[in-house]
N, C-alpha and C positions, 0 to 999 in steps of 0.2 A: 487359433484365432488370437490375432493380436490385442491385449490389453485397452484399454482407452489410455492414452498420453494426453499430457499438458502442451497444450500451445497457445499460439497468441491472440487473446481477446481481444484486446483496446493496440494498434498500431500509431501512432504518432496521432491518440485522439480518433479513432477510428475504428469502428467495430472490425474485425476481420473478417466477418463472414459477409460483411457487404459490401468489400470493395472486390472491383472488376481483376480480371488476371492483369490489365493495363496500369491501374493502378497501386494489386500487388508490386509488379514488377517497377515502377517509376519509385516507391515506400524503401524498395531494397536500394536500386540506386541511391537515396539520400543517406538512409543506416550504413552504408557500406563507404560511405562517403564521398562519392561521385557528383552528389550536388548536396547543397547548402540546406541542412536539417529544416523544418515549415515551425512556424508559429506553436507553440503549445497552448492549446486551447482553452486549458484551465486557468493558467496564472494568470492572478491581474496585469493588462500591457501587453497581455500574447508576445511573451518574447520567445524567441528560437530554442527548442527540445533541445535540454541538455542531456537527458537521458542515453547513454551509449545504445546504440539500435533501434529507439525508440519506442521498448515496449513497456505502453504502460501497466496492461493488465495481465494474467494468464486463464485458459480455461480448461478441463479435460475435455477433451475430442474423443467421441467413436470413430468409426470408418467403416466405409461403403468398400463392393466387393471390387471397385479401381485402386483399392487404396487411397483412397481420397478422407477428406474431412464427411465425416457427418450431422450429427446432432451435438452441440455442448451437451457436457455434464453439470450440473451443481451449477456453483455462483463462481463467477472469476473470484481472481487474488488479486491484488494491487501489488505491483510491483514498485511504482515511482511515487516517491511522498507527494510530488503536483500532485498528482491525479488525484487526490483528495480538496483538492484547492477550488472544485468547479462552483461556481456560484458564490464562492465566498459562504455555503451553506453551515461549516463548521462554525463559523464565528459567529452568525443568526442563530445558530442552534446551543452554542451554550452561552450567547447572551440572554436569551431565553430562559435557559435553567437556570444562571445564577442571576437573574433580575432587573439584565440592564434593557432598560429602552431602545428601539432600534437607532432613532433620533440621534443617541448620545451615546451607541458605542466606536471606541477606538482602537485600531490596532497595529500594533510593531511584532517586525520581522527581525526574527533572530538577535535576541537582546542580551549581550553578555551578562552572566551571574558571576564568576570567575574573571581573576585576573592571573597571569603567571608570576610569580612573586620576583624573577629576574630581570625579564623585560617588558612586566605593567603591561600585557597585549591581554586580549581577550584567550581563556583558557576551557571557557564553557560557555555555550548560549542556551535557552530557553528557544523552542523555534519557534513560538506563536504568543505574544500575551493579546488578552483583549480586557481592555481598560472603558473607562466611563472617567470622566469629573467633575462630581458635583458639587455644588456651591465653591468650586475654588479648591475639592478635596483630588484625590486620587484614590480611586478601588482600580482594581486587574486580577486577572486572574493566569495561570501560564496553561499551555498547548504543549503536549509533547505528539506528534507523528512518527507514527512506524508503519513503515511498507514490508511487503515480505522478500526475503531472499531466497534463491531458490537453490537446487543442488544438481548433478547431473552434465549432463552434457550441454555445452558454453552456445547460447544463442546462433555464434556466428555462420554456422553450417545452415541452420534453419532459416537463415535470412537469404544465405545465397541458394536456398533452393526455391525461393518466391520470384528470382531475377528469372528463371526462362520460362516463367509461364505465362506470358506475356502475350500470346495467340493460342492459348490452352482454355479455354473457356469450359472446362467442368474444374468442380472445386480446388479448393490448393489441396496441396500434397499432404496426406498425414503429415505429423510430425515427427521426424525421420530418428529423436532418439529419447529414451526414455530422459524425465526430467520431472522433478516435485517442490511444491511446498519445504524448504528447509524452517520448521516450525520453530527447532530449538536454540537454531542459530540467532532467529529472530524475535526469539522473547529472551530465553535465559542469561543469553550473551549479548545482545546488544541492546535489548528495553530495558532489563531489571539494572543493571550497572545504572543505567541514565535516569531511570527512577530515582536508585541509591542515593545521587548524589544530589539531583535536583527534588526531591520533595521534603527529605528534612529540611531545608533553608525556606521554601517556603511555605510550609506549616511553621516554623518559627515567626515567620512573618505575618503569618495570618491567611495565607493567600493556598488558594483550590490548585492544583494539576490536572488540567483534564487528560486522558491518557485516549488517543485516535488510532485504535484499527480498526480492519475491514470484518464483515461477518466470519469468516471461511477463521481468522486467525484467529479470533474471540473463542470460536468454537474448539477451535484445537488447545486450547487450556480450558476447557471446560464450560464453555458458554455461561450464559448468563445464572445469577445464583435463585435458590429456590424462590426466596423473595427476595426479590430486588427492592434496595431502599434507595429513593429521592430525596430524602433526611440531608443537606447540605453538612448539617453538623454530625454526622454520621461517620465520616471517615475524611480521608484527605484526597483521594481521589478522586475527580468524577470519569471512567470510564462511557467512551463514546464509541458504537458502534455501528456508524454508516452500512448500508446498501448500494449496490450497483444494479437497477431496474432498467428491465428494455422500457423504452418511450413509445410515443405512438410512431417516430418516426423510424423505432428500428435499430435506433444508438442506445449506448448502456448510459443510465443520469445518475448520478447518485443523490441517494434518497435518505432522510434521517431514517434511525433505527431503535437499537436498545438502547436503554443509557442507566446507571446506577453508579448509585457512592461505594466505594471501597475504603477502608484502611490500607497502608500501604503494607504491614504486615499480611492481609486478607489477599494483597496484589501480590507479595513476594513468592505467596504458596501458589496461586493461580500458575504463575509466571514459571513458578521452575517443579512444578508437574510437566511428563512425559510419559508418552503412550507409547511402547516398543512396535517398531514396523514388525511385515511379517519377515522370514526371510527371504521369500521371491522377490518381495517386497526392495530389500534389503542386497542378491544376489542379482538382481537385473541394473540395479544402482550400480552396485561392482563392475559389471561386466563394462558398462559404459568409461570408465574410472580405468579399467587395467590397461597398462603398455608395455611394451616390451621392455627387456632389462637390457643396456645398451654400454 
């Protein structure tokens, strides 16, 4: 019996399990590029999915005895930093923890900290600050998001197998190859570097880093700690860990979650712990991965 595989939960904003084979199939035409990608749901502005293919979440899939999709496993992954954007819930939830009124909070996108010392361009950004000003002052604090990246066999087969189901009206197709979580790619390698360099400067300055992932990746550095401290003066991060919750309607919403202060030494260890896969684990990844020698 086939494994449970990873496929696609959230579609261009779209749970996958409830859209029609007509709709599967019109989702593939836009990802494959045949028409003009739809509105992203989350950003402020709904401007057009920049996301290549358009997937914003992932989930493990069982399967039925067609081969077909059955039951989710666990909680999807976030694939696309949007997808965290819905509601503008991030910036309500730690203006909340660090004390500003909803009234008088402010926020900028992507605010350079770096300059390139040759051509004065921006050389690093903060993605999110959320600021307040009172009596005339300035408080902020900065946003970093991380989405997961995954490993495995490349999206594009999986999309063009949604284009002919289009008068198939039992589930979509399994997903046709193994695919996971790339956990380490997406802490040790691309969060802790952007930690590194963004949280010294602003704990010199006085100023929090809240650090945004989704459940599923928190856990894979080891969830949350025995006691979690809300102590602001406790450490320099504040670690935020949103939810993806089905609604009454059926769509995944995201929902606040855990949240705790860390040191950024306290982050650095979270961060570059690693859990060895099994090796089937490990040897079904390969298989996908080998080509011939040419």
């Amino acid at each position: 019996m086939t494994a449970p595989r990873y496929g696609i939960a959230e579609w261009y904003g779209r749970r996958f399990t409830t859209l029609t084979p007509a709709e599967r199939a019109r989702l593939s035409r836009r990802a494959l590029g045949d028409e003009e990608a739809p509105p992203c749901p989350f950003q402020e502005g709904r401007p057009p999915c920049w996301k290549k293919l358009g997937v914003c979440s992932m989930v493990r899939y069982t399967h039925d005895d067609d081969d077909r999709i059955a039951e989710p496993e666990g909680d999807p992954v976030i694939m696309c930093p949007s997808r965290f954007e819905q509601g503008q819930l991030l910036v309500r939830w730690l203006a909340d923890i660090v004390g500003f009124a909803a009234d008088e909070v402010l926020l900028a996108h992507e605010v350079p900290f770096m300059l390139n010392p040759n051509t004065g361009r921006p050389a690093g950004m903060i993605d999110l600050v959320v600021a307040r000003e009172p009596d005339g002052g300035l408080e902020w604090h900065g946003m970093e998001i991380q989405a997961v990246y995954f490993s495995g066999a490349g999206m594009r087969s999986e999309i063009e197998a949604q284009a002919g189901t289009r008068n198939d009206e039992r589930p979509a197709p399994f997903p046709n190859a193994p695919r996971r979580p790339d956990w380490r790619s997406s802490s040790a390698k691309r969060l802790l570097p952007q930690l590194d360099v963004k949280v010294p400067l602003l704990v010199r300055w006085g100023r929090k880093t809240a650090v945004v992932v989704d459940r599923p990746f928190f856990d894979s550095i080891g969830g949350p700690s025995d006691e979690p401290d809300h102590d602001l003066n406790a450490g320099d991060l504040i670690w935020m860990v949103p939810e993806l919750e089905v609604d009454d309607q059926g769509a995944y919403r995201l929902e606040r979650g855990h949240w705790e202060v860390l040191t950024l030494e306290e982050s650095r260890r979270k961060l570059l712990s690693a859990q060895p896969i099994t090796r089937a684990e490990f040897e079904t990844t390969l298989r996908g991965k080998l080509r011939p020698l040419r």
